[in-house]
C-alpha atoms as one frame of an Amber mdcrd trajectory, in Angstrom:
protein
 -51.216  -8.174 -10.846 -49.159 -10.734 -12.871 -47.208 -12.710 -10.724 -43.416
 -11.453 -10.764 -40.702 -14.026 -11.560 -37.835 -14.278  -8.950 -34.897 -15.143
 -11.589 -35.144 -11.832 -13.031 -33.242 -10.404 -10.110 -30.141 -12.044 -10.965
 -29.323 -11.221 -14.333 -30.197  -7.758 -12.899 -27.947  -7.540 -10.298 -24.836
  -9.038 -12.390 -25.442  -6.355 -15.022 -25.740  -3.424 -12.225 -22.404  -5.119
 -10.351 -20.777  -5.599 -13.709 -22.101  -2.310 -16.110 -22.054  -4.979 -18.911
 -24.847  -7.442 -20.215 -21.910  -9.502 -22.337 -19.742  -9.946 -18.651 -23.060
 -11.264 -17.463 -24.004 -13.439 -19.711 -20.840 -14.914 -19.671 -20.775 -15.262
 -16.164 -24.008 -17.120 -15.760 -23.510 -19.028 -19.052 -26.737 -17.756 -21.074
 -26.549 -15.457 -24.118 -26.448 -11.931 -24.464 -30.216 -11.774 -25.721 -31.290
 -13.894 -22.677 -30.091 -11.005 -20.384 -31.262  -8.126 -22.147 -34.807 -10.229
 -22.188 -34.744 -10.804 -18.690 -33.805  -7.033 -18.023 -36.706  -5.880 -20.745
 -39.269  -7.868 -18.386 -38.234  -6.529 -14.959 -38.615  -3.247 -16.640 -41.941
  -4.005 -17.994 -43.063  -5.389 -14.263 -41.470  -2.245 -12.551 -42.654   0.410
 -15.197 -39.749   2.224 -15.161 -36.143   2.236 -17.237 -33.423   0.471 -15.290
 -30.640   1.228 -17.855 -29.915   3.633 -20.493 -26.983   2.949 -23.160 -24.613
   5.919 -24.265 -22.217   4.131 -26.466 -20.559   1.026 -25.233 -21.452   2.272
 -21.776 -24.168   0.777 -19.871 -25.390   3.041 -16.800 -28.043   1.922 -13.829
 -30.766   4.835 -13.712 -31.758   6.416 -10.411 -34.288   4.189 -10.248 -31.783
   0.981 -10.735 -30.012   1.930  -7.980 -32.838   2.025  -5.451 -34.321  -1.338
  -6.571 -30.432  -2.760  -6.365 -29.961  -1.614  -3.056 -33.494  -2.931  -1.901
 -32.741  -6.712  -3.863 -29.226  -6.727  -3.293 -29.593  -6.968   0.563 -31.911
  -9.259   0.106 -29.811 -11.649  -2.000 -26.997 -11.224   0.489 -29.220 -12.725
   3.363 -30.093 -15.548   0.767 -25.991 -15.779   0.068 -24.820 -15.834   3.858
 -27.591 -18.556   5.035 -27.092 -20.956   2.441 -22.825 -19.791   2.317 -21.689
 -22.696   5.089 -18.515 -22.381   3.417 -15.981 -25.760   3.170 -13.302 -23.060
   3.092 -13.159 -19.298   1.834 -10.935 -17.975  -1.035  -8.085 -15.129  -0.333
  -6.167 -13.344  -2.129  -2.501 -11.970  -0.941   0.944 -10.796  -2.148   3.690
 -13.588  -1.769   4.828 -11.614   1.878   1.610 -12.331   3.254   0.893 -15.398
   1.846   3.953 -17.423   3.269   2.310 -16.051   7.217  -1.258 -17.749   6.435
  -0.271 -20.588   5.484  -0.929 -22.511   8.654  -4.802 -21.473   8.314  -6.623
 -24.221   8.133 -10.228 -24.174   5.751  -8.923 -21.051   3.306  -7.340 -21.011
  -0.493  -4.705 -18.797  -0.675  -3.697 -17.112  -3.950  -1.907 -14.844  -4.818
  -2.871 -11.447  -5.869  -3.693 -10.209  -9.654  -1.648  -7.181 -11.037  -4.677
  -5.519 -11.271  -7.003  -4.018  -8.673 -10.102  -3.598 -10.605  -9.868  -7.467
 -10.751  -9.497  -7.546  -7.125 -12.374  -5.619  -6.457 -14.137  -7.672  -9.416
 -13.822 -10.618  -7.817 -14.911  -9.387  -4.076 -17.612  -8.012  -6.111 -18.525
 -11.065  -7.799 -18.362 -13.641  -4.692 -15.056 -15.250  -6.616 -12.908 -14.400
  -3.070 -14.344 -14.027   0.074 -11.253 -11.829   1.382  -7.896  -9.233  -0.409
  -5.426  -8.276   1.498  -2.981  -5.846  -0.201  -1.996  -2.178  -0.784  -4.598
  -1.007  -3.023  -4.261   2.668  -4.594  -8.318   3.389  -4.629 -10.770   3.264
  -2.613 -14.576   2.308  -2.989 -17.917   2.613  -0.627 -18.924  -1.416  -1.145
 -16.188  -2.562   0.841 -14.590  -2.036   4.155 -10.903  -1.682   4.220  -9.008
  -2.561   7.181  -5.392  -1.727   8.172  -3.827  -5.212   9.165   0.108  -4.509
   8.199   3.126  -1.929   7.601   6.285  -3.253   6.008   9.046  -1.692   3.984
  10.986  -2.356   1.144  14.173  -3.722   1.122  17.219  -3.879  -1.251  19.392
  -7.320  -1.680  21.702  -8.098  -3.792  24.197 -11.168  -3.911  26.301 -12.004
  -0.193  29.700 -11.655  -2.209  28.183  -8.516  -4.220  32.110  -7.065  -6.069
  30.829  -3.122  -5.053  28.491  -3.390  -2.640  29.208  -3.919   1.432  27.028
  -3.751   4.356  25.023  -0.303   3.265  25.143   1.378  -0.142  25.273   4.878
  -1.378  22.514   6.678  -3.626  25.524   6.425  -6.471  26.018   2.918  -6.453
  22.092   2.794  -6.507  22.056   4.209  -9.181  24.904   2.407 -10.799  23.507
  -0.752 -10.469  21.701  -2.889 -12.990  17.865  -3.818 -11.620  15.958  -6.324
 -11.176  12.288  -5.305 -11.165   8.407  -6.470 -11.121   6.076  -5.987 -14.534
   3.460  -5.089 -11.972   2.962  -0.825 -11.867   0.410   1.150  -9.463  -0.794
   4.883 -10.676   2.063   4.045 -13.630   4.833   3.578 -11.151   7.166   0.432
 -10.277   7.078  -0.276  -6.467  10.675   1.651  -5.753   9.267   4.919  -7.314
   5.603   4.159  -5.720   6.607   3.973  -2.340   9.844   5.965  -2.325   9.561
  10.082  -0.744  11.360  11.517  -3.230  11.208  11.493  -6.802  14.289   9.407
  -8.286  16.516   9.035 -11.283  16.080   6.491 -13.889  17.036   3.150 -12.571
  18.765   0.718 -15.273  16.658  -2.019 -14.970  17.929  -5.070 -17.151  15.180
  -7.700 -15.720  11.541  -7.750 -15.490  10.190 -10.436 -13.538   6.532 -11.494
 -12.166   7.009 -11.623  -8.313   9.297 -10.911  -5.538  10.371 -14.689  -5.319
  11.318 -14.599  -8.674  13.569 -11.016  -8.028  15.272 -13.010  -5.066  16.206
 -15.635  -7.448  17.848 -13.323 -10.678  20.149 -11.330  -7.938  21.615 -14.321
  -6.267  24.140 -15.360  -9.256  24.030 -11.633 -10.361  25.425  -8.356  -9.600
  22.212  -6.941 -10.224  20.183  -5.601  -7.073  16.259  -5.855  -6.314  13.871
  -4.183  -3.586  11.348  -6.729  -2.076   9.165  -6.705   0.683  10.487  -6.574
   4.276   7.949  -9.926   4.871  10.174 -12.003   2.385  13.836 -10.936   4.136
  13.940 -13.903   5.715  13.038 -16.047   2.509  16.284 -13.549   0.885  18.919
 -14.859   4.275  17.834 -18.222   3.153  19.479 -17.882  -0.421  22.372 -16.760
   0.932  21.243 -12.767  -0.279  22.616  -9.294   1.517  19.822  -7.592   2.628
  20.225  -3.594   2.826  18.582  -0.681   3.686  17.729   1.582   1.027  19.895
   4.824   0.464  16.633   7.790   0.314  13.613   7.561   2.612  10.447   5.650
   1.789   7.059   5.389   2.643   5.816   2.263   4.088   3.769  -0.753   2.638
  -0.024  -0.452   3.843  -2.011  -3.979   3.752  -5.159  -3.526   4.221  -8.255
  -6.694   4.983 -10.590  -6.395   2.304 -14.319  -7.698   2.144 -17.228  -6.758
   0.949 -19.657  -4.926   3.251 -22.326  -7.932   2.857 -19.949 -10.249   4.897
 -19.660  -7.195   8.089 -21.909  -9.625  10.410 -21.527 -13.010   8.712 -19.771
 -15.096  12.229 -17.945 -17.277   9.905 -16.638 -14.910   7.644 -15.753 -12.696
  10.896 -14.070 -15.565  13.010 -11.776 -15.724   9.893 -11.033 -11.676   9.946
 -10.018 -11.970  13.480  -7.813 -14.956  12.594  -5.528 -13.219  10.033  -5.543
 -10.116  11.940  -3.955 -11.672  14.803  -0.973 -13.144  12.951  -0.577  -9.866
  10.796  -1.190  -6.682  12.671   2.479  -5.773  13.572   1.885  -1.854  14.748
């Protein structure tokens, strides 16, 4: 039997993690006809098909995903002994940033709008760790409940309409400050709120919570942020209110790949942020 060359796993996995031969080429740095090479030979060594192209769509055949499962665990003992990490990468909303900071050996940064680029970069070995409210679910990584908080509404401390508590009306009369980000096509107000709303007037878009804070406190606008961040809001000088309709609370959930359930390192660090976030 010819002997069987060990780097063909790699370009193997990537293109079963990634469904694209272009994303994996690109993300070891070879070209495109370098992969599909490497993926020709494994299938000539195996003597079976390991992908079959419909389209732009790439798809693992049954017998892909037994051989991935069988090398994949393998590569993931490979990963963990030689992964003596200096310090481990996680990603984290601005609420849950600002209570991690003190953490000594981690990168903190803050979340991407998008989950599939969350997951991506678990995936990929990019971040060790997400923490977040995350919409979807899926079987490669465990997803633990660390944190409920709730949104809150502030507005400016000398705010001409508003007092200490606010009616649905003058909700509604407002002008809003809001994030770009949307989950399931939703802002975070009509995401998380129990009942289905009227059309806010929002007259600013912004990228983060910090920078919501910021366009209320010479405004008359008004903004919902995190319940993490209301001390951050007392510092500028902001009202903080309750909102006037019932809403659902903010779930943050640990996030980690399943390869990384008995790593000691990567589990020392789990029980770390757990213990300064877990507040039910």
């Amino acid at each position: 039997m010819t002997d069987f060359d060990m780097n063909l796993i790699k370009p193997f996995v990537k293109v079963y993690e990634l469904n694209s031969i272009t994303k994996t080429a690109e993300l070891l740095e070879v070209s495109q006809p370098a992969i599909s090479g490497s993926i020709k030979r494994l299938e000539n060594f195996l003597g079976y098909p390991l992908f079959i192209r419909s389209g732009r769509n790439l798809s693992p055949t049954p017998n892909a995903q037994s051989f991935y499962d069988q090398v994949s665990s393998v590569l993931d003992i490979v990963d963990n002994a030689l992964g003596n990490k200096e310090r481990f990468i996680v990603y984290a909303p601005e609420s849950i940033l600002l209570k991690l900071s003190d953490i000594h050996d981690i990168q903190l940064i803050e979340s991407p709008d998008s989950e599939d680029d969350t997951f991506n970069d678990l995936r990929m070995r990019k971040i060790d760790i997400a923490i977040d409210n995350i919409t979807q679910q899926d079987n490669s990584f465990c997803f633990e409940l660390v944190r409920k908080e709730h949104l809150k509404l502030v507005c400016c401390k000398n705010h001409p309409s508003v007092g200490d508590s606010i009616t649905m009306e003058q909700y509604l009369q407002l002008g809003h400050v809001a994030m770009k980000l949307v989950r399931n096509k939703l802002r975070a107000v009509e995401y998380f709120a129990k009942t289905a709303l009227k059309k806010r007037d929002i007259r600013v878009q912004v990228s983060s919570p910090a920078n919501m804070m910021l366009a209320v406190q010479n405004s008359d606008y008004i903004a919902a942020i995190p319940e993490g961040l209301c001390h951050i809001a007392d510092s500028l000088g902001l009202k903080v209110l309750e909102p006037p309709f019932t809403m659902k609370s903010i779930d943050f959930h640990l996030i980690y790949h399943k390869r990384y359930l008995k790593d000691k390192n990567h589990q020392a660090l789990r029980t770390l942020i757990k213990n300064k976030l877990i507040n039910f």
